[in-house]
C-alpha positions, 0 to 999 in steps of 0.5 A: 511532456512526454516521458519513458515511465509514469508511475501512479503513486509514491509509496514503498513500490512507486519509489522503489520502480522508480530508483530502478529506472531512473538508475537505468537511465529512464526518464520518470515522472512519479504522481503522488497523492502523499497520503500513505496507508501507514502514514497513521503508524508511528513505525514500520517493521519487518523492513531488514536494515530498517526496522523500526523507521517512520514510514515517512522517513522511509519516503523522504528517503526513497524520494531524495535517492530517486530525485537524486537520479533526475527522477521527477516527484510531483504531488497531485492527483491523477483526474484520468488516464487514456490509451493514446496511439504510442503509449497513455495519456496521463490527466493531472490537475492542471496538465496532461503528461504522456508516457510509453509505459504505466506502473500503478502503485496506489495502494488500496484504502483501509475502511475503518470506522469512523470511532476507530480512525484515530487508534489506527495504526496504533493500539488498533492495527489490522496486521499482528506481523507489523505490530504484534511484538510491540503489544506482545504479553498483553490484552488482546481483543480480535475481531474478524475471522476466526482463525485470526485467534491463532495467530494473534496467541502467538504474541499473547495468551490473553486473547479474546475474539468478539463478534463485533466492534461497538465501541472503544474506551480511550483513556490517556490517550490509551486504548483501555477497552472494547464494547461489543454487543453489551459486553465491555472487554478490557484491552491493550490493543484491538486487532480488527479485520477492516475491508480494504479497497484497492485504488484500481479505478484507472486500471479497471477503466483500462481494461485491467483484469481481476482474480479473486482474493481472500479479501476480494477481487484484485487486478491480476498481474504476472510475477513481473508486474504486468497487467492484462494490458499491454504498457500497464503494471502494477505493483505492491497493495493494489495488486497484492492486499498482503504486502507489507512494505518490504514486499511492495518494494520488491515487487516494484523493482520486480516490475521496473526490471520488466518495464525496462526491459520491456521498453528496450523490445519496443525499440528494437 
């Protein structure tokens, strides 16, 4: 089955493309592994008008509003994409779907440890913007870089780096404390520095092009979303390692406005 847009992945900056273009009219079909980055956080901040919300609320939502408008949702996962004569073909489990036009929302992958993966998102968190108040005023342990320190005082005084991360102490189901090396530090939340891996396979195999990051190299786009190929955007983590949700919202209606209007040259 063909259709206008495909969009590979349904989180903030899938959903969000997707409202945009289905409101315009565009039939859409949004491929969704359902397994969200911050699925492990009980809330999302920094979000205006909803802050605070469960971010799988914020999906149920945006979904419900995107079906609302004739979009499709479909949970599966994407087996392979190739260019075709007029537009890509798009593999999924059990059937290949087509499309003139291609928005990659997949995110990137947090690379926690394994003894850390059950505090994610919670009294362990990697980004002090989105979880910092909620611990502010008490003991904070920081590893990764340096200059971290800094910005992690801004919601506490007592704040302590560490070289590395050995092992955590659980109780009640609390984070009380930090092993690094032979020192036990005690702790309320633990503000670790994970390496993130962007869910880019597809994109590089298209040919997509990178640029360096703080955290590694990215498929570069323009202000609008577009990739170095043409018919292919990207938006939200898998382009930009430091958006929090709100901005891959934005992004994905930046990238939206552009594919539509980008589809509207193509038939003229």
């Amino acid at each position: 089955m063909e259709h206008e847009v495909v969009i590979i992945g349904g989180g903030a900056a899938g959903l969000s493309a997707a409202l945009m273009l289905t409101r315009a009219r565009r039939s859409v079909l949004v491929v969704d592994g359902a397994e969200p980055r911050n699925k492990p956080a009980a809330h999302m901040h920094n979000y205006l008008s909803r802050d605070g919300l469960s971010p799988l609320d914020l999906l149920k939502h945006g979904r419900a509003e995107v079906e609302g408008y004739g979009g499709e949702i479909v949970n599966d996962t994407v087996r392979g994409v190739t260019k075709i004569d007029d537009g890509f073909a798009v593999e999924l489990t059990d059937r290949v779907v087509t499309a003139k036009r291609l928005l990659f929302a997949t995110g990137l992958v947090d690379e926690v440890p394994d003894f850390l993966r059950d505090r994610w998102g919670r009294d362990v968190f990697s980004c002090p913007y989105c979880h910092g108040y909620e611990v502010r005023d008490q003991k904070l342990v920081v590893f990764g870089e340096e200059t971290k320190v800094a910005l992690v005082r801004q919601w506490s005084d007592d704040v302590t780096h560490v070289p590395s991360v050995d092992g955590i102490e659980v109780e009640d189901d609390r984070l009380v404390a930090v092993l690094s090396g032979s020192q036990r530090i005690p702790a309320d939340a633990l503000v670790y520095s994970a390496p993130v891996k962007p869910r880019d396979e597809f994109l590089l195999a298209l040919g997509a092009e990178t640029e360096e990051t703080p955290v590694g190299p990215f498929v570069r786009t323009d202000a609008k979303g577009r990739t170095s190929v043409p018919g292919v955007y990207a938006a939200g983590n898998v382009t930009d390692p430091m958006a929090i949700v709100i901005v891959a919202a934005a992004q994905g209606a930046q990238a939206a406005g552009m594919i539509n209007m980008d589809l509207i040259t193509a038939g003229t």
